[in-house]
N, CA, C and O atoms as CSV, one atom per row, in Angstrom:
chain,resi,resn,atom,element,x,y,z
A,1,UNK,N,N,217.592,156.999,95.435
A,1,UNK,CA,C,216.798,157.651,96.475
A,1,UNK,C,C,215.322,157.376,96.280
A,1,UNK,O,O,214.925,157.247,95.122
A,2,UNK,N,N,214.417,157.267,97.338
A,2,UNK,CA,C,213.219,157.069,97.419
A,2,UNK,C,C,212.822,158.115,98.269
A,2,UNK,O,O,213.443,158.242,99.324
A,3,UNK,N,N,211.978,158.824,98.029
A,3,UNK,CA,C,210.633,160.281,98.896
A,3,UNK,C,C,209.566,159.125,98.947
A,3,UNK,O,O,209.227,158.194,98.218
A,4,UNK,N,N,209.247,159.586,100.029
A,4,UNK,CA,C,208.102,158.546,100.646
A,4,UNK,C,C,207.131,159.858,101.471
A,4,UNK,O,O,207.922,160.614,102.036
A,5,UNK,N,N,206.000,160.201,101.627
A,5,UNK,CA,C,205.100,160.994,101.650
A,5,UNK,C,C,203.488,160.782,102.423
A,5,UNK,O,O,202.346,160.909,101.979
A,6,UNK,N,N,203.970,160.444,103.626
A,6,UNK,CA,C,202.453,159.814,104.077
A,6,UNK,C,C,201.521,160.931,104.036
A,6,UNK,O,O,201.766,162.110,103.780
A,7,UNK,N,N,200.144,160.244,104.399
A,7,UNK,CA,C,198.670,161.341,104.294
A,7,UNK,C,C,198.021,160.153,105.133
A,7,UNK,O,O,198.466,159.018,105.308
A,8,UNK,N,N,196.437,160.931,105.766
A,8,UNK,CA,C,195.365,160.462,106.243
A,8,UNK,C,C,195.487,160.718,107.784
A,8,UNK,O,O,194.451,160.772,108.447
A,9,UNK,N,N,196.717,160.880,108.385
A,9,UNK,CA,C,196.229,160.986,109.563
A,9,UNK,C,C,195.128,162.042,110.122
A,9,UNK,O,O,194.566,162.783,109.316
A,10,UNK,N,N,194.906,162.089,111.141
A,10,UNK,CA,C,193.857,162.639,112.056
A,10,UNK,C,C,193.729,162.365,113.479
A,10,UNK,O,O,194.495,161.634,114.107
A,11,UNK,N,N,192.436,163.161,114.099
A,11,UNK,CA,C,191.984,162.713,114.616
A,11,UNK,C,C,190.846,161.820,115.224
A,11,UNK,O,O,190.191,162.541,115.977
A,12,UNK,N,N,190.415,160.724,115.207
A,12,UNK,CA,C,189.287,159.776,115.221
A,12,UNK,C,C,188.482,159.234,116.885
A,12,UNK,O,O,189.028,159.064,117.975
A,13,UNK,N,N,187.772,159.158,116.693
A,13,UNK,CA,C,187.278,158.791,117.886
A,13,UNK,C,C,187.670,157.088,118.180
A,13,UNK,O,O,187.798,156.512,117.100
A,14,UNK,N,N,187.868,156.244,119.270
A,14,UNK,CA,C,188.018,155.314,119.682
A,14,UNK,C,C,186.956,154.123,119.142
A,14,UNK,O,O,185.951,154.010,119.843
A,15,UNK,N,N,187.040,153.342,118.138
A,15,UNK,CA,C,186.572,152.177,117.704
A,15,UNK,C,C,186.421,152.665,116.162
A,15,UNK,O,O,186.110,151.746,115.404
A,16,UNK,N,N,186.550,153.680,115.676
A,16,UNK,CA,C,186.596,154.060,114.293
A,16,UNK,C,C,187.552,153.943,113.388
A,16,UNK,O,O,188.660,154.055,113.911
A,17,UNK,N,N,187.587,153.737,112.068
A,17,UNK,CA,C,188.355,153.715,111.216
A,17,UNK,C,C,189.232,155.104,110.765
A,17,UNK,O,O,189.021,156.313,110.856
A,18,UNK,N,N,190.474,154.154,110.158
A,18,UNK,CA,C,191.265,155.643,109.760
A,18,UNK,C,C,192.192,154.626,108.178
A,18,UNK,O,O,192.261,153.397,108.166
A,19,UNK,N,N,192.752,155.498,107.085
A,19,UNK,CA,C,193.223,154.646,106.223
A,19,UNK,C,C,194.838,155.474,105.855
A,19,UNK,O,O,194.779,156.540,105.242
A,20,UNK,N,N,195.957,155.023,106.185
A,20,UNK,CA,C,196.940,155.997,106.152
A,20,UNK,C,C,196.843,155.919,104.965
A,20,UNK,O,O,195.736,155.545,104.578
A,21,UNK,N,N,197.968,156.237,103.806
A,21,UNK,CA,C,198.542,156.664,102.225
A,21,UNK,C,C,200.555,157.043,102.194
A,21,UNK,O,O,200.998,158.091,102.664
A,22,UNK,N,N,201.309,156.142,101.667
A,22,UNK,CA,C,202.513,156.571,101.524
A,22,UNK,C,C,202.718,156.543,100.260
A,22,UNK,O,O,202.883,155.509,99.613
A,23,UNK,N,N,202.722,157.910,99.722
A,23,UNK,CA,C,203.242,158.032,97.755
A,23,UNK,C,C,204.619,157.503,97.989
A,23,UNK,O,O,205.169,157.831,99.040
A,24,UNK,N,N,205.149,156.851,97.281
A,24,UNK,CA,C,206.793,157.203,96.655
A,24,UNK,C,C,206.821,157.571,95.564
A,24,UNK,O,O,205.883,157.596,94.767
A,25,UNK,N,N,208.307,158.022,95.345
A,25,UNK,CA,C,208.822,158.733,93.775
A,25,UNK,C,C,210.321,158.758,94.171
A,25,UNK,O,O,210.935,159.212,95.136
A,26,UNK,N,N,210.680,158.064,93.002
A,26,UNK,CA,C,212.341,157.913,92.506
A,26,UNK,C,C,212.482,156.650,91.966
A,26,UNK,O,O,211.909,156.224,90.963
A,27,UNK,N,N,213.477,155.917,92.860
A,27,UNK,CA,C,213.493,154.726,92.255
A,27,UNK,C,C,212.212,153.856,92.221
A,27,UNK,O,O,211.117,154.222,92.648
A,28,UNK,N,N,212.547,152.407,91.541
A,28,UNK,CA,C,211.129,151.906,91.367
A,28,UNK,C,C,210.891,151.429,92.354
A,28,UNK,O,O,211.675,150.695,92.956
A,29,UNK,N,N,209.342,151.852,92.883
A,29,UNK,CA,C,208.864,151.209,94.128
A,29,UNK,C,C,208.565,149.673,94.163
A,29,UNK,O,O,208.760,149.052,95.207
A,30,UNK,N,N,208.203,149.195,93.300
A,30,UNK,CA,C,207.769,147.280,93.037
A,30,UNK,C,C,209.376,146.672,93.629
A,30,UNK,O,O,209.577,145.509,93.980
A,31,UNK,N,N,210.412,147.792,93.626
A,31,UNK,CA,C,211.952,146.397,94.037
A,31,UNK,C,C,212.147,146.687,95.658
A,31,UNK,O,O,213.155,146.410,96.309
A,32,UNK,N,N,210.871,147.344,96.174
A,32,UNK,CA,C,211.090,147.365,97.810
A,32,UNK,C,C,209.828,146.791,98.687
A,32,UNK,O,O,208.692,147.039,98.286
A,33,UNK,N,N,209.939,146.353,99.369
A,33,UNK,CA,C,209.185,145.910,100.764
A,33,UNK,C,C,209.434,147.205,101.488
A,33,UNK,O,O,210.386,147.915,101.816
A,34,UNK,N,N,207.999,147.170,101.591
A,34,UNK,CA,C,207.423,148.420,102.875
A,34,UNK,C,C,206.942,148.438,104.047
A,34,UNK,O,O,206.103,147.563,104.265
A,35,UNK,N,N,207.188,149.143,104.892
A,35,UNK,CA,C,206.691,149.238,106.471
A,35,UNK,C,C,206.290,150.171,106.554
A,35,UNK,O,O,206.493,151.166,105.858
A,36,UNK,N,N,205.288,149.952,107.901
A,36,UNK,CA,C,204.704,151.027,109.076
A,36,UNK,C,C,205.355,150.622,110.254
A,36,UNK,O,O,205.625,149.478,110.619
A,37,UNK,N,N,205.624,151.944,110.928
A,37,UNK,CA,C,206.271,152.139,111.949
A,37,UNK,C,C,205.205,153.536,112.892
A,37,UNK,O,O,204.677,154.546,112.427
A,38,UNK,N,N,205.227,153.131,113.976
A,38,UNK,CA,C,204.995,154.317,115.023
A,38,UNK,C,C,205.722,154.717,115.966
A,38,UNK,O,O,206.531,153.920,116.440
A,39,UNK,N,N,205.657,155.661,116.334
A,39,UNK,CA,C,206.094,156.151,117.556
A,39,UNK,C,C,205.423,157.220,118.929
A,39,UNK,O,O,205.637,158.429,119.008
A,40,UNK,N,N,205.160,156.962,119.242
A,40,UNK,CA,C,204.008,157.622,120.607
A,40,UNK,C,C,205.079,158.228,121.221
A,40,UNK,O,O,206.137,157.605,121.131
A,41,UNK,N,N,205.100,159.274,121.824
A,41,UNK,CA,C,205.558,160.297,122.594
A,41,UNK,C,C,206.383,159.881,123.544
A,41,UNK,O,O,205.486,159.582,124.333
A,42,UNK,N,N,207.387,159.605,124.139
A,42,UNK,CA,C,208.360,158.901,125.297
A,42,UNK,C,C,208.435,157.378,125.040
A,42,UNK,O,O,208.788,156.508,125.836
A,43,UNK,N,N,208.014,157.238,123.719
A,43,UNK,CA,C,208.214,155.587,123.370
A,43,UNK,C,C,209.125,155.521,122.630
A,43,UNK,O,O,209.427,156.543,122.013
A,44,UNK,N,N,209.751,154.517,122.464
A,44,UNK,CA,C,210.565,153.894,121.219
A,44,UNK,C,C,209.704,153.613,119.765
A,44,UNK,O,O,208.493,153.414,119.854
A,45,UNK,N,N,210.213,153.606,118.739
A,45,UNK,CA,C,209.749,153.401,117.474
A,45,UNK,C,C,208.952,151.789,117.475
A,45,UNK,O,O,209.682,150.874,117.855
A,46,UNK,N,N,207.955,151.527,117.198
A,46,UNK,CA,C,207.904,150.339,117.190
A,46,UNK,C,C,207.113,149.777,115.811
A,46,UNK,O,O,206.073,150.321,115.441
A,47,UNK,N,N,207.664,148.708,115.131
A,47,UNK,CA,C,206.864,147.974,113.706
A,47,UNK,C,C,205.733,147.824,114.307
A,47,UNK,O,O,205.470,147.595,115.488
A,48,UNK,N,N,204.748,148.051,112.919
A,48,UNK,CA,C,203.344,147.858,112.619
A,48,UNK,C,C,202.719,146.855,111.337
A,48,UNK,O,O,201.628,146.297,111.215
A,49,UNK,N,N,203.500,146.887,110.770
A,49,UNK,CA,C,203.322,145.833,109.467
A,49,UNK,C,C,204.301,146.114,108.866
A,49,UNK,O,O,205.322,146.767,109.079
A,50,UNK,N,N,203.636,145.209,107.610
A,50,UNK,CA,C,205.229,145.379,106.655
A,50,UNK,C,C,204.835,144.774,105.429
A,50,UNK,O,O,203.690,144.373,105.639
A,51,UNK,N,N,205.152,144.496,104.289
A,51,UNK,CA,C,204.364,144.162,103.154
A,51,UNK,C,C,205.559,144.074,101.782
A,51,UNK,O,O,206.186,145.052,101.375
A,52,UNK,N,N,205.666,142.787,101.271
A,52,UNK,CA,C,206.574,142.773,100.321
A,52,UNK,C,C,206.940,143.374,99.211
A,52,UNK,O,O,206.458,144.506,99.184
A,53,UNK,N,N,207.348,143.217,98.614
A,53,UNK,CA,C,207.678,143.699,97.059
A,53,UNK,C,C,206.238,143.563,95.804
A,53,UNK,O,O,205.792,144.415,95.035
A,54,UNK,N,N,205.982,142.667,95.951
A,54,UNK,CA,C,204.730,142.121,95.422
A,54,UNK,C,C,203.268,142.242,95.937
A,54,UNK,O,O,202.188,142.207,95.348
A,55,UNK,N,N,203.596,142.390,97.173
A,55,UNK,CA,C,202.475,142.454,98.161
A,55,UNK,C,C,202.035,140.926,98.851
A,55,UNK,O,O,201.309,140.794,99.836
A,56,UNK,N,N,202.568,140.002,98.195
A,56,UNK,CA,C,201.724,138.202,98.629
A,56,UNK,C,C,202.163,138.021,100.110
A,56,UNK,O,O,201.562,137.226,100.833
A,57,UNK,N,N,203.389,138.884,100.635
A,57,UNK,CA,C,203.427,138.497,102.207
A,57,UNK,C,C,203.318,139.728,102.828
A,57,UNK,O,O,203.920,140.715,102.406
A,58,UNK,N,N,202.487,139.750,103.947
A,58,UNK,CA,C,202.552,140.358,104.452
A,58,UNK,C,C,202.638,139.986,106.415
A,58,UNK,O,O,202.245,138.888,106.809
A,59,UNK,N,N,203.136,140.955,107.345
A,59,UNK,CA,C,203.552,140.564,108.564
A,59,UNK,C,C,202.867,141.761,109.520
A,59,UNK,O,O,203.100,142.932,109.218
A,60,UNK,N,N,202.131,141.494,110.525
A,60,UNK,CA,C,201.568,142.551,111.734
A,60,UNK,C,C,202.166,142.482,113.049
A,60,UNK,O,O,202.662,141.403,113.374
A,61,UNK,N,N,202.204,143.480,113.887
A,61,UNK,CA,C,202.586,143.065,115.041
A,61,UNK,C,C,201.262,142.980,115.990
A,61,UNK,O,O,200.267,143.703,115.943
A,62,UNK,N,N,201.547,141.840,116.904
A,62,UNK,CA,C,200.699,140.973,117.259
A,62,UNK,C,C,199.262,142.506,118.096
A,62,UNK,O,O,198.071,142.297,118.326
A,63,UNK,N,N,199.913,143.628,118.286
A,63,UNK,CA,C,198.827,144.404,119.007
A,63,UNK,C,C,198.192,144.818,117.953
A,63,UNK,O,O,197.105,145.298,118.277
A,64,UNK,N,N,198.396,144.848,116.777
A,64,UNK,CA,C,197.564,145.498,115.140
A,64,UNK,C,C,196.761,144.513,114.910
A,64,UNK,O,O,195.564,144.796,114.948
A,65,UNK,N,N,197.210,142.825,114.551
A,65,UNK,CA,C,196.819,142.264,114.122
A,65,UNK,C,C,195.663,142.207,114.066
A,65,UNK,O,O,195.296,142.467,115.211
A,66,UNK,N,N,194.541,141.975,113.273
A,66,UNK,CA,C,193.137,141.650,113.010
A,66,UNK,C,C,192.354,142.835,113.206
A,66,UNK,O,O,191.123,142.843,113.197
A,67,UNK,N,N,193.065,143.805,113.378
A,67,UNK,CA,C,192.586,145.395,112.965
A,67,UNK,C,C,193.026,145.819,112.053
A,67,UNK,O,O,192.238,145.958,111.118
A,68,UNK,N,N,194.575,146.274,111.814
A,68,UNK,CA,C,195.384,146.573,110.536
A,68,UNK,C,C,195.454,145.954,109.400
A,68,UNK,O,O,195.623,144.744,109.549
A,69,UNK,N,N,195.388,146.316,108.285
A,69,UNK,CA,C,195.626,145.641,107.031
A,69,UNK,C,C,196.471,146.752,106.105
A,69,UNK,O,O,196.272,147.949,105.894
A,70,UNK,N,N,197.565,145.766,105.619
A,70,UNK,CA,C,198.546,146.808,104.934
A,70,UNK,C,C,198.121,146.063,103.782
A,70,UNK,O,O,197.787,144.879,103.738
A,71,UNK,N,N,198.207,147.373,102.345
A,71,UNK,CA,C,198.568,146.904,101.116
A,71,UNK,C,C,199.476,147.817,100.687
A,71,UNK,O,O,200.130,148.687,101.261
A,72,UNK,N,N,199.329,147.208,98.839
A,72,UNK,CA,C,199.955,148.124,98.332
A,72,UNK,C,C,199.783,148.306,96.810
A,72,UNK,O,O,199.540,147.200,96.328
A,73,UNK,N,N,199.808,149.068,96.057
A,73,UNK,CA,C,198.979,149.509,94.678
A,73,UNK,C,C,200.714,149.844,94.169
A,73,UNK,O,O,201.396,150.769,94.610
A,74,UNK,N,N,201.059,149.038,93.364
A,74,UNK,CA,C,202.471,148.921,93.009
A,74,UNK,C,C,202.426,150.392,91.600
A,74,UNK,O,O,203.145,151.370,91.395
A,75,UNK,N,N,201.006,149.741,90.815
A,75,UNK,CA,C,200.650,151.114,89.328
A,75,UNK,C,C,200.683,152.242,90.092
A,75,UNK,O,O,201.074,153.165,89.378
A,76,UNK,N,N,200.484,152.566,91.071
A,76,UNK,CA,C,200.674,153.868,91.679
A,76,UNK,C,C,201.126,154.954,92.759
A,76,UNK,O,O,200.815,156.052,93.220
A,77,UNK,N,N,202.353,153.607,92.894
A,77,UNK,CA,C,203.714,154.139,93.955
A,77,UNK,C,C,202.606,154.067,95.408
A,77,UNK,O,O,202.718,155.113,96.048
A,78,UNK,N,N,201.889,153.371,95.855
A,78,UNK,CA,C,201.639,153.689,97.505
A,78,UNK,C,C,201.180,152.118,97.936
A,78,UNK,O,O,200.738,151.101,97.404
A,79,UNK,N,N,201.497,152.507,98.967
A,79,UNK,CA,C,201.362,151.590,100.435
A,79,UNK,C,C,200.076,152.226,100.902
A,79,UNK,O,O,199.849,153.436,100.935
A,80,UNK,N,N,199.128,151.084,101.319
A,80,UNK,CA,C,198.273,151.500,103.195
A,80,UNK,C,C,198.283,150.905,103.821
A,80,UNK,O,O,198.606,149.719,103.894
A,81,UNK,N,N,197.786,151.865,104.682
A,81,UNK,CA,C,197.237,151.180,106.272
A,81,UNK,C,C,196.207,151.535,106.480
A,81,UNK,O,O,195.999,152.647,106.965
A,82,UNK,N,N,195.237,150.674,106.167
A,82,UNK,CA,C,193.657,150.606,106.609
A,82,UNK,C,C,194.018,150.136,108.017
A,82,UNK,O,O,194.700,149.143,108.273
A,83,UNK,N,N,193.280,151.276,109.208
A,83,UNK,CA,C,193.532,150.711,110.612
A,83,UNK,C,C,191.525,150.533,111.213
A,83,UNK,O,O,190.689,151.352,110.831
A,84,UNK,N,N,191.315,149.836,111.758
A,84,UNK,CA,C,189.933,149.349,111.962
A,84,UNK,C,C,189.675,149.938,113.370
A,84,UNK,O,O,190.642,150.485,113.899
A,85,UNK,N,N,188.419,149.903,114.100
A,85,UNK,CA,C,188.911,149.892,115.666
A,85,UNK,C,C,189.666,150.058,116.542
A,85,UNK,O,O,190.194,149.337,117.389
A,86,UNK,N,N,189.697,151.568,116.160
A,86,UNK,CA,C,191.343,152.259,116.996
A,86,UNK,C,C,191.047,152.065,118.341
A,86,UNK,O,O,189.965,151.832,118.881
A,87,UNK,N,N,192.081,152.184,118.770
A,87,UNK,CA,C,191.815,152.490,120.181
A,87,UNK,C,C,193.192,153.496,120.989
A,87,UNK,O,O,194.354,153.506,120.583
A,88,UNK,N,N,192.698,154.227,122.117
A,88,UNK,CA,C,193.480,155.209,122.334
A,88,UNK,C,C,195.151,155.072,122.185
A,88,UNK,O,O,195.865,155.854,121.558
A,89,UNK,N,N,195.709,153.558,123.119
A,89,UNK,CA,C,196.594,153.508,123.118
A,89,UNK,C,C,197.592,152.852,121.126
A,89,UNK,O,O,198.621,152.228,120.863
A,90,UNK,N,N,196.498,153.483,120.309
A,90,UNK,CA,C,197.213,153.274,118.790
A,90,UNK,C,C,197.533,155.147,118.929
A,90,UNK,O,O,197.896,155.965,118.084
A,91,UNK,N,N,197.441,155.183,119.332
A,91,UNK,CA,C,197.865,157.427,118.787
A,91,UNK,C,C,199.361,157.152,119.007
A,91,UNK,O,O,199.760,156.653,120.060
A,92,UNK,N,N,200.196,157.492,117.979
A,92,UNK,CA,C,200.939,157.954,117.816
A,92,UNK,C,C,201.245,158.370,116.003
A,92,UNK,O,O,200.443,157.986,115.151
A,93,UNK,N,N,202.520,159.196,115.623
A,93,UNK,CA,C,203.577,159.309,114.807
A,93,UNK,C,C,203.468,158.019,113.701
A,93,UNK,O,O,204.223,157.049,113.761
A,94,UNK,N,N,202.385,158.180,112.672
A,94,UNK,CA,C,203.310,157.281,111.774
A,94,UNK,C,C,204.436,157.307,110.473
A,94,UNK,O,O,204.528,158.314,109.771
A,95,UNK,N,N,205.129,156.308,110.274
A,95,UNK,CA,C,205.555,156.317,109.562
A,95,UNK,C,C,205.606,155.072,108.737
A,95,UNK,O,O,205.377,153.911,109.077
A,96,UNK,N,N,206.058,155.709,107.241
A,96,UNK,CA,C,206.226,154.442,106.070
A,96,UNK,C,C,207.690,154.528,106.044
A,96,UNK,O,O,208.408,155.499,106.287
A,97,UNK,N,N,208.030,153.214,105.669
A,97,UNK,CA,C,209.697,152.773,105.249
A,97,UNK,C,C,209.673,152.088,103.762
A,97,UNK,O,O,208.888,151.546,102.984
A,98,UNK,N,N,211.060,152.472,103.879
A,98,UNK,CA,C,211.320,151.172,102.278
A,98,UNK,C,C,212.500,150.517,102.834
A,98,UNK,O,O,213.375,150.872,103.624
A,99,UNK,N,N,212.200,149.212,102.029
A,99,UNK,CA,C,213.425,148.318,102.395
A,99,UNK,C,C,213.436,147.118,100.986
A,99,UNK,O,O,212.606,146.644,100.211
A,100,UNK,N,N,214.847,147.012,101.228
A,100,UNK,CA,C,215.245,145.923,100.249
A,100,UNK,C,C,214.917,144.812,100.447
A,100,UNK,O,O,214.808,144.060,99.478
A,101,UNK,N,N,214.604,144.253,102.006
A,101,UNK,CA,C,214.456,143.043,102.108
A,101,UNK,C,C,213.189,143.410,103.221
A,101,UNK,O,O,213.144,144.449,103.880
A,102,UNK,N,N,212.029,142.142,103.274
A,102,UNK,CA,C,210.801,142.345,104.144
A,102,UNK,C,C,211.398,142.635,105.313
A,102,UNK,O,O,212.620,142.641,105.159
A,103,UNK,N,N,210.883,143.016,107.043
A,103,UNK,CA,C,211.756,143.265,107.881
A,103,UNK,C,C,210.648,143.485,108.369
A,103,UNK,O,O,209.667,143.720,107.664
A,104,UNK,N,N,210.609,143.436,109.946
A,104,UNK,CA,C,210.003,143.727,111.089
A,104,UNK,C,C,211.054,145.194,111.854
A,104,UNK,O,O,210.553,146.090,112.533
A,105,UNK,N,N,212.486,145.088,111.520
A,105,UNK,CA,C,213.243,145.458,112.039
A,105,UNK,C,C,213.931,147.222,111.327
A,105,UNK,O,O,214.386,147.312,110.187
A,106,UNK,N,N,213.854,148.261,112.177
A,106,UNK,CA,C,213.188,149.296,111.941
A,106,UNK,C,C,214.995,149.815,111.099
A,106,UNK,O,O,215.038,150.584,110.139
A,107,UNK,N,N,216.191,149.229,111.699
A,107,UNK,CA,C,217.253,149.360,111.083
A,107,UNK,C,C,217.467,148.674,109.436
A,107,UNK,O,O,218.379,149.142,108.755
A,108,UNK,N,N,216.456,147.395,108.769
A,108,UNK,CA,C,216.744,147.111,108.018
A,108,UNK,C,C,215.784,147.955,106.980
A,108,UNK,O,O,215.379,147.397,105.961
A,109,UNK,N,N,215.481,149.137,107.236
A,109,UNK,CA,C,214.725,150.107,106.565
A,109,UNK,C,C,215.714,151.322,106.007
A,109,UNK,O,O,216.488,151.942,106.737
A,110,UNK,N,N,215.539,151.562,104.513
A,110,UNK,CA,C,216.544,152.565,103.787
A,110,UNK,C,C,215.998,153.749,103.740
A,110,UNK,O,O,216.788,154.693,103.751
A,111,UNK,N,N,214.702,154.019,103.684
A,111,UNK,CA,C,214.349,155.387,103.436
A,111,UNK,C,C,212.818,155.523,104.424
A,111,UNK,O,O,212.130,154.567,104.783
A,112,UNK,N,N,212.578,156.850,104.688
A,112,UNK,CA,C,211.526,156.705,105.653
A,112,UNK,C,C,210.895,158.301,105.215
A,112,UNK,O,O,211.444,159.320,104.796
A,113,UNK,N,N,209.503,157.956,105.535
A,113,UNK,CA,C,208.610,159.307,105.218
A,113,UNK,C,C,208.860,160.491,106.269
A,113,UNK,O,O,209.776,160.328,107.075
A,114,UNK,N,N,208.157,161.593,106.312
A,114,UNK,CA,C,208.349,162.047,107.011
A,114,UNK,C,C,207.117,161.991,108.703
A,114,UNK,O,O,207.109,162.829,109.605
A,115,UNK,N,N,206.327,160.843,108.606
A,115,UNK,CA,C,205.462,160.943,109.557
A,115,UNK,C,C,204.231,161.643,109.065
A,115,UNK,O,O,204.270,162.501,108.184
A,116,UNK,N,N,202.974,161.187,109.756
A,116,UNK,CA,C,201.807,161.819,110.284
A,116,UNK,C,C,201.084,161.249,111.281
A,116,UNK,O,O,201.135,160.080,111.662
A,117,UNK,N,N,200.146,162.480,111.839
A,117,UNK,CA,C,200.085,162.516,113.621
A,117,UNK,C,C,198.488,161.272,113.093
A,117,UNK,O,O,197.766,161.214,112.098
A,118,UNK,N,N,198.554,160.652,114.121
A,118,UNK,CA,C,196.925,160.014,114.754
A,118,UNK,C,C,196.984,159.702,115.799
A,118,UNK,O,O,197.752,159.051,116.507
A,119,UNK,N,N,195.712,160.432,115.930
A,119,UNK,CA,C,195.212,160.568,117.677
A,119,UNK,C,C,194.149,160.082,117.570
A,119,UNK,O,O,193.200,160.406,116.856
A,120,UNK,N,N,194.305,159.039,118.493
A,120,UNK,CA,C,192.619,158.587,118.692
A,120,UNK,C,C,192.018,158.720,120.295
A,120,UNK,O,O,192.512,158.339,121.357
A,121,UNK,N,N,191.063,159.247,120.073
A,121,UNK,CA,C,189.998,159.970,121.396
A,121,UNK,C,C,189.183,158.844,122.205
A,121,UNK,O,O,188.824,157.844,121.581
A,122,UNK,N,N,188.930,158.948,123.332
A,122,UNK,CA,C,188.348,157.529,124.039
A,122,UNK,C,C,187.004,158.198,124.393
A,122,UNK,O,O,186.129,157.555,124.973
């Protein structure tokens, strides 16, 4: 089992920065590839990045890209998401995943946080 534990959301004004935080604890976090996932209100879940075992690959979806930057600090169980220049239509639900294998794909994810809200204001 993996607990996964996001932090940082808020609320931010439109072109400002925000930096999510997902702790884990249980098994060892270095043997999983991690994701961000959102979900906005009457939407479907949709990938946001994703970031290997090691951290050397990482993958965005094309509306994040060159705003988002995922890492990950393996000595101390967490993942981020540094998000740059929000803009309104980024507010939603996030979430962190773990997975055995890298993935864009929200089913090849084993364990999932419980969410936090960001709203961004125009």
């Amino acid at each position: 089992q993996v607990q996964l534990i996001e932090s940082g959301g808020g609320l931010v004004q439109a072109g400002g920065p925000l930096r999510l935080s997902c702790a884990a604890s249980g098994r060892t976090f270095s043997a999983y590839a991690m994701g961000w996932f959102r979900q906005a209100p009457g939407k479907e879940r949709e990938f946001v990045a994703a970031i290997s075992r090691g951290g050397r690959e990482t993958h965005y979806a094309d509306s994040v890209k060159g705003r988002f930057t995922i890492s990950r600090d393996n000595a101390k169980n967490t993942v981020y998401l540094q998000m740059n220049s929000l803009k309104p239509e980024d507010t939603a639900t996030y979430y962190c995943a773990a997975a055995q294998l890298l993935s864009r794909i929200d089913d090849g994810y084993d364990y999932w946080g419980q969410g936090t809200q960001v709203t961004v204001s125009s």
